[in-house]
PAZAPA-4460 file (N, C-alpha, C; in steps of 0.05 Angstrom, whole numbers, plus 32768, in hexadecimal, padded with zeros to 4 digits):
% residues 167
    n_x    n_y    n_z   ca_x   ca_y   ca_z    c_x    c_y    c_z   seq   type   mol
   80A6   8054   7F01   80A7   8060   7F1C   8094   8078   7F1E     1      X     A
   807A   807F   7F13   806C   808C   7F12   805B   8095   7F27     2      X     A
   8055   807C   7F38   804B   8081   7F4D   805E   807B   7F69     3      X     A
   8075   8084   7F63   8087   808F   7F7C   807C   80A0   7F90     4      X     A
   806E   80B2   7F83   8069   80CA   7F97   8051   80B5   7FA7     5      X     A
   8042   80A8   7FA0   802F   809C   7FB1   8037   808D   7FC3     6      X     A
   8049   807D   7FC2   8059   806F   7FD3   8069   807F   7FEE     7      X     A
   8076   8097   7FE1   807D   80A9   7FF9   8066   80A8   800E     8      X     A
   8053   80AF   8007   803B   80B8   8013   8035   8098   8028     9      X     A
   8031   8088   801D   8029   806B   802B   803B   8067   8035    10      X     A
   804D   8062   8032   8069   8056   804D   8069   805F   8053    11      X     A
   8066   807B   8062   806F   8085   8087   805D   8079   8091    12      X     A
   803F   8082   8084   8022   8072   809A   8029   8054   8099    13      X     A
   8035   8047   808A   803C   8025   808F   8058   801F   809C    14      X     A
   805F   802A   809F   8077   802E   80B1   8073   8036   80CD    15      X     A
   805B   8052   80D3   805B   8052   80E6   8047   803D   80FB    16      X     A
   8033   802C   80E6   8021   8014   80F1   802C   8000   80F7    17      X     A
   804A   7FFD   80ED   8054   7FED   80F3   8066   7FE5   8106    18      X     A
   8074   8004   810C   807F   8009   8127   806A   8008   8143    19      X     A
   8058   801D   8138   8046   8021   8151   803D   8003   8156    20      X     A
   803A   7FEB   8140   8034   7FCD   8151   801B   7FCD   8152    21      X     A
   8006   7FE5   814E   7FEE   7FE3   815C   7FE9   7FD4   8173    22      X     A
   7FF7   7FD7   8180   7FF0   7FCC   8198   7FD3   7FCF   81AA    23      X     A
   7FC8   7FB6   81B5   7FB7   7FBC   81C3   7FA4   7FC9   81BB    24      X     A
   7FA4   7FCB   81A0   7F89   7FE0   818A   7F7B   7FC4   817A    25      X     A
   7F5F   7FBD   818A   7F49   7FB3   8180   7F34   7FBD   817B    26      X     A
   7F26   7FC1   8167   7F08   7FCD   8165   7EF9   7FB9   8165    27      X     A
   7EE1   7FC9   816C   7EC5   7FB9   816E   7EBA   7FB8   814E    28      X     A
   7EB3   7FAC   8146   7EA6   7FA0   812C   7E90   7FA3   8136    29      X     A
   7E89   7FBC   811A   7E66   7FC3   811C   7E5F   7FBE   8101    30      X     A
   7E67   7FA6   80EF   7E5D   7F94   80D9   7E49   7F81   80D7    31      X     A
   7E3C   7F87   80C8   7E28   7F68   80CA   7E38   7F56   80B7    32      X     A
   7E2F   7F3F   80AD   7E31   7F25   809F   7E39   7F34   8089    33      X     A
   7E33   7F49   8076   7E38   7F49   805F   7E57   7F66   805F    34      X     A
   7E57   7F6B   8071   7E75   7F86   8079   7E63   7F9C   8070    35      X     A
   7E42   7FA6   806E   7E3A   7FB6   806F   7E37   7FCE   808B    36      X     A
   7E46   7FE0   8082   7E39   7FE8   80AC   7E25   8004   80A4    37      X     A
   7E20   800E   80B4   7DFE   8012   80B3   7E0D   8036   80B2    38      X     A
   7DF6   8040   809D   7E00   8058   8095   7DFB   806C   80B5    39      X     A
   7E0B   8085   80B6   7E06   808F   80CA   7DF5   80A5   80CB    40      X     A
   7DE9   80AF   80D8   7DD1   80C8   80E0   7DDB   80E2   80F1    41      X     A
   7DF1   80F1   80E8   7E01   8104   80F4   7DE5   8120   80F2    42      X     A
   7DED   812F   8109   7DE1   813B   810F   7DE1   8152   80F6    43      X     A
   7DCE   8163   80F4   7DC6   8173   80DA   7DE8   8183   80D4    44      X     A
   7DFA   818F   80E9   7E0D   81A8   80EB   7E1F   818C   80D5    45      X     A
   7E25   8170   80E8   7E39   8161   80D7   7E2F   8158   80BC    46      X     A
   7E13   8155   80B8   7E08   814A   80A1   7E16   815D   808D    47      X     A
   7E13   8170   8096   7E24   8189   807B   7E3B   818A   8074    48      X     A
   7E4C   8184   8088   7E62   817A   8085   7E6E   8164   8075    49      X     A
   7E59   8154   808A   7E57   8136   806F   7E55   8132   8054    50      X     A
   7E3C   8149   804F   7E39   814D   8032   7E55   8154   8024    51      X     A
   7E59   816B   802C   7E68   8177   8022   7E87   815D   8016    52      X     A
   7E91   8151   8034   7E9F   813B   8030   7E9F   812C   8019    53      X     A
   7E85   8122   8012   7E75   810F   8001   7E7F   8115   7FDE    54      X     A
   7E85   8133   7FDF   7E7E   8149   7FC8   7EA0   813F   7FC2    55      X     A
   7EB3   8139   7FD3   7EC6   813E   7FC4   7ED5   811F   7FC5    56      X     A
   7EB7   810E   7FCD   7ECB   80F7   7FD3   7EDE   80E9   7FB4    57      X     A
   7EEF   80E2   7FB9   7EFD   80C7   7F9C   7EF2   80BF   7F8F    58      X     A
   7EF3   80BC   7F79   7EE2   80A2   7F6B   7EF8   8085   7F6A    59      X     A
   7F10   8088   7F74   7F22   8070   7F75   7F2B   8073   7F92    60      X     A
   7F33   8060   7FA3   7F43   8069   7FB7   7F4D   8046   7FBB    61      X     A
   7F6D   8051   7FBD   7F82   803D   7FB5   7F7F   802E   7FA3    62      X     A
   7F74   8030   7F8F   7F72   801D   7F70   7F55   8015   7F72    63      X     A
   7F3F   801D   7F7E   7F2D   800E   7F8B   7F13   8017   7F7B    64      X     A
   7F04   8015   7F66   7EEF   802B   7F62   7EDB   8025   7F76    65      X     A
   7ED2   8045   7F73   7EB7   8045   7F88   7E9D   802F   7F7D    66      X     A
   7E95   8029   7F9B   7E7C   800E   7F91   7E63   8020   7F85    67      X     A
   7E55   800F   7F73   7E3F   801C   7F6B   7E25   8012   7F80    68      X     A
   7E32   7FFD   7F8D   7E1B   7FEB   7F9A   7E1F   7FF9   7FBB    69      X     A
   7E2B   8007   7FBD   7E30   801B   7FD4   7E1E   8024   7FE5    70      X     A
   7E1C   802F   7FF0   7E02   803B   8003   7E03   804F   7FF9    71      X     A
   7DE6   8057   7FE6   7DE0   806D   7FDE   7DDA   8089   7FF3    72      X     A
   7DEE   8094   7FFC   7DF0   80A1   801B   7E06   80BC   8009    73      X     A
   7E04   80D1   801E   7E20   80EA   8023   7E24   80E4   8030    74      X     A
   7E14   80CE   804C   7E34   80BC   805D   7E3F   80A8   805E    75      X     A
   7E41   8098   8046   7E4E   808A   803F   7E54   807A   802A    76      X     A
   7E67   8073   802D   7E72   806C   8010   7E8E   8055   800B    77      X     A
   7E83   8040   7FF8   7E9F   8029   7FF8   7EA3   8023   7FDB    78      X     A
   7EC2   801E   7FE0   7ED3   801C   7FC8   7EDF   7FF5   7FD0    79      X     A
   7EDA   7FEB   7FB3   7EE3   7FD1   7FB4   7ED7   7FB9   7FC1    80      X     A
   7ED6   7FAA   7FBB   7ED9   7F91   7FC3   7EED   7F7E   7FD5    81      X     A
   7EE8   7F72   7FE5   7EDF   7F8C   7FFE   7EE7   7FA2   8004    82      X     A
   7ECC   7FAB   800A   7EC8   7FC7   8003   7EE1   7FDC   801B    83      X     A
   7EF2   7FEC   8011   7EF6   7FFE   8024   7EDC   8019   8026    84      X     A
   7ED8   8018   8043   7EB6   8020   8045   7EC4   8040   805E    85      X     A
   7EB5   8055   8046   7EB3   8067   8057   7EA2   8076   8064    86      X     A
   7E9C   8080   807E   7E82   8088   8092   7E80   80A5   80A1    87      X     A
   7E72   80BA   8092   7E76   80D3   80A0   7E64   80DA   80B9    88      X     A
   7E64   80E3   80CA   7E53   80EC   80DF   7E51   80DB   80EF    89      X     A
   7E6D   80C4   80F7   7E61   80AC   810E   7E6F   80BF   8122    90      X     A
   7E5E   80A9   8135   7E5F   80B7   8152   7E7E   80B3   8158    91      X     A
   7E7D   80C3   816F   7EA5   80C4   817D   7EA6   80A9   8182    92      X     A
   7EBF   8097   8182   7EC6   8085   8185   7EC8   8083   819A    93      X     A
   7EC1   806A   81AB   7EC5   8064   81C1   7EDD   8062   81CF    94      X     A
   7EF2   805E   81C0   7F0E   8068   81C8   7F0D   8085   81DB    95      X     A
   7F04   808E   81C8   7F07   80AB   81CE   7EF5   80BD   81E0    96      X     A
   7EE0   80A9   81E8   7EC8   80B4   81FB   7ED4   80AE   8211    97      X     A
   7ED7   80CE   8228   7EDA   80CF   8247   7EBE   80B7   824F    98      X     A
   7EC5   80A9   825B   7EB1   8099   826C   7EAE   8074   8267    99      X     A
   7EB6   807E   8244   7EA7   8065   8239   7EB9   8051   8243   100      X     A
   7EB0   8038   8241   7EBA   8016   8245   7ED6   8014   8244   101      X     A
   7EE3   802B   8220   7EF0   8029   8218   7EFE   8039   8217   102      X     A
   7EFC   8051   8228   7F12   8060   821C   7F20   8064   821F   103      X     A
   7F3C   8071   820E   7F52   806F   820E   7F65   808F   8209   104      X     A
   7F6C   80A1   821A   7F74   80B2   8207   7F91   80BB   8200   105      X     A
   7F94   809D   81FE   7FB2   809E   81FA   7FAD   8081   81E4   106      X     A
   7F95   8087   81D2   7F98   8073   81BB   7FA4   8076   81A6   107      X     A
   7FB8   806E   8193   7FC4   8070   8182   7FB3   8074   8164   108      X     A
   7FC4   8084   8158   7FBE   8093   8141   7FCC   8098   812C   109      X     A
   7FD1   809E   8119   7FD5   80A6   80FE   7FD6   80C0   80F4   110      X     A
   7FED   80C7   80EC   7FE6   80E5   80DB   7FE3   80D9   80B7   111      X     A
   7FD6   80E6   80A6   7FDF   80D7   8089   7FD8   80F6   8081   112      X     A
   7FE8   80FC   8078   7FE2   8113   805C   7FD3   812B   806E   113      X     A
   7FE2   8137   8092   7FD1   8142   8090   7FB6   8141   80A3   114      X     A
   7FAE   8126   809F   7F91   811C   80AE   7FA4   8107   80C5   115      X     A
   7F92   8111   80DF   7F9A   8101   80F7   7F83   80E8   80FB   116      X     A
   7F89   80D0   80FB   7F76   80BA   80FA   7F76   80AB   8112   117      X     A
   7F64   80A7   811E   7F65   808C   8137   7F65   806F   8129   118      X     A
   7F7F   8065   8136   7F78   8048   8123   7F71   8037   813A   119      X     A
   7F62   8022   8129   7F57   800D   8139   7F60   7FF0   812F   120      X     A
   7F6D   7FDE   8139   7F6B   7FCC   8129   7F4F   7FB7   812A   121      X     A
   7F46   7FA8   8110   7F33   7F98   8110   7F38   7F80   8114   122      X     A
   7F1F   7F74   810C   7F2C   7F55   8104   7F34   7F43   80E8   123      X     A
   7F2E   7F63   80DA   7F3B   7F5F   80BE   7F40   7F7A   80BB   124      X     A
   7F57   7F82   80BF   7F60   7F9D   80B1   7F5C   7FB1   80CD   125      X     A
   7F58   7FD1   80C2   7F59   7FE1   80D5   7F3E   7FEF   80C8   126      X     A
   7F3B   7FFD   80E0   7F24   8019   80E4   7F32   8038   80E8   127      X     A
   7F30   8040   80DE   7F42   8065   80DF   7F27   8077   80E5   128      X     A
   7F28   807F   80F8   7F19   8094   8104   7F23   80B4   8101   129      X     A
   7F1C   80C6   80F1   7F25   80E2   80F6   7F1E   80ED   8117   130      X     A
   7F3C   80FB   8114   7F3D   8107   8138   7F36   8123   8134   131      X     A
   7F35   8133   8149   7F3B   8156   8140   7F2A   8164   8124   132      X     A
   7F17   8155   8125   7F08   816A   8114   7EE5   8164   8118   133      X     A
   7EDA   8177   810D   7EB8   817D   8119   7EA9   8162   8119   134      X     A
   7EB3   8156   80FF   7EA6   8140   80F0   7EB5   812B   80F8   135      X     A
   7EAD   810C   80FD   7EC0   80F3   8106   7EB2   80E7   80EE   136      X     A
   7EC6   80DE   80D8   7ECE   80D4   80C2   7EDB   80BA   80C9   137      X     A
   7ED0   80A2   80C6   7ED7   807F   80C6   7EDB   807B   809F   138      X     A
   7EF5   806C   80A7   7F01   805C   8094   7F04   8045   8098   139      X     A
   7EF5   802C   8090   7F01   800A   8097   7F08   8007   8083   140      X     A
   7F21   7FF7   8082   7F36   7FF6   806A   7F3E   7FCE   8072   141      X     A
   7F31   7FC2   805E   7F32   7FA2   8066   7F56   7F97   8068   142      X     A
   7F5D   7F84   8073   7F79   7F80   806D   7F82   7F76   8054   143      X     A
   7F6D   7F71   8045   7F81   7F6F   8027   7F8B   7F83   801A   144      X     A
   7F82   7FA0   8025   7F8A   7FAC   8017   7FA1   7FC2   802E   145      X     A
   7FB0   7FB4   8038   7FCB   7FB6   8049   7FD9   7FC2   8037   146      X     A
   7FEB   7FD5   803F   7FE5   7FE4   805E   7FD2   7FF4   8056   147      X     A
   7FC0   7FE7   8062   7F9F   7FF8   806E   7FAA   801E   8066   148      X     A
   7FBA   8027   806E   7FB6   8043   8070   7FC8   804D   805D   149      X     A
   7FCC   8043   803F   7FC8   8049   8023   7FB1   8059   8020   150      X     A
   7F99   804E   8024   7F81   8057   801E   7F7C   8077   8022   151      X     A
   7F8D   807C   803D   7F84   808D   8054   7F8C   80A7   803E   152      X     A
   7FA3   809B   802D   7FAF   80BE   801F   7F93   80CA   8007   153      X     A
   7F82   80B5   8000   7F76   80BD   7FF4   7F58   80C8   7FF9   154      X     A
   7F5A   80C8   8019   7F42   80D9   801E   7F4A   80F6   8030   155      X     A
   7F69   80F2   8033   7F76   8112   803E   7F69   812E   8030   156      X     A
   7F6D   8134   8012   7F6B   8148   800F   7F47   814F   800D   157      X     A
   7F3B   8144   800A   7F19   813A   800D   7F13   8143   802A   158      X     A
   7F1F   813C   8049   7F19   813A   8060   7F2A   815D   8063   159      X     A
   7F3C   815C   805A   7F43   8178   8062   7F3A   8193   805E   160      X     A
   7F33   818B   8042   7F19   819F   8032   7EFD   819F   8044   161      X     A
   7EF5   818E   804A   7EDC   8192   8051   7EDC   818D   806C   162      X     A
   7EE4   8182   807B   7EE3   817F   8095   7EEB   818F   80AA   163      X     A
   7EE3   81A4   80B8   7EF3   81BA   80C3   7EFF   81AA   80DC   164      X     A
   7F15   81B3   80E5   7F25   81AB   80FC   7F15   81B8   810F   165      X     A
   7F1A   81A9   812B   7F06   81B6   8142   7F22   81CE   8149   166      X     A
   7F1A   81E4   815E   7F2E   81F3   8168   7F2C   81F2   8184   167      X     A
***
């Protein structure tokens, strides 16, 4: 029973994905053919941020080692086969943009450890968007590795360290 304490941590966020239903939460798939998505180009203030992010990322996250075949980037970075793939400095989610096609601001979210996440569901698994801070941090977490937001506790103390909250 060693890793009890980790389990605490993952069942509320799978408990609460499972109540909330995700309802009516589809994302847009910005994957090509191979589940590569295209590193991001955050402006110089977030690039630092990013870095910084980069500096403390995991070398495991949920049993997963980091890829070596990765995108040699400080914005981004994937663990596993398939890869859970992470992306610093993407733009605000369209959820969340006043105007856009899509937005929503009453879209459903996640707290894990701390970090508030916009979830999305895909068409394999989910997308976790960081809310409330300078930097917007993407997590795609494939569905084999359910519940998707296991992952999420292992990039909390990483995102909290480096990512300042907006005020």
């Amino acid at each position: 029973m060693s890793d009890s304490p980790r389990r605490l941590f993952r069942l509320p966020a799978a408990v609460l994905l499972t109540a909330l239903g995700v309802s009516g939460i589809v994302g847009c798939s910005f994957t090509d053919d191979d589940g590569a998505r295209p590193v991001p180009t955050p402006s110089a203030q977030v690039a630092e941020v990013c870095r910084a992010l980069h500096q403390r990322l995991p070398r495991t996250v949920d049993g997963l080692d980091r890829s070596e075949d990765g995108p040699d980037s400080d914005f981004a970075a994937d663990w596993g086969d398939p890869a859970v793939q992470l992306r610093c400095g993407v733009p605000r989610p369209e959820l969340l943009t006043p105007g856009g096609a899509h937005y929503n601001p009453t879209a459903e979210g996640v707290e894990v450890n701390g970090v508030l996440w916009l979830l999305e569901k895909q068409e394999d698994g989910f997308r976790f968007t960081t809310t409330g801070r300078k930097a917007f941090v993407e997590v795609t977490v494939p569905g084999k590795y359910a519940p998707e937001t296991g992952a999420l506790t292992e990039f909390a103390d990483a995102v909290k360290k480096t990512v300042p909250t907006e005020l």
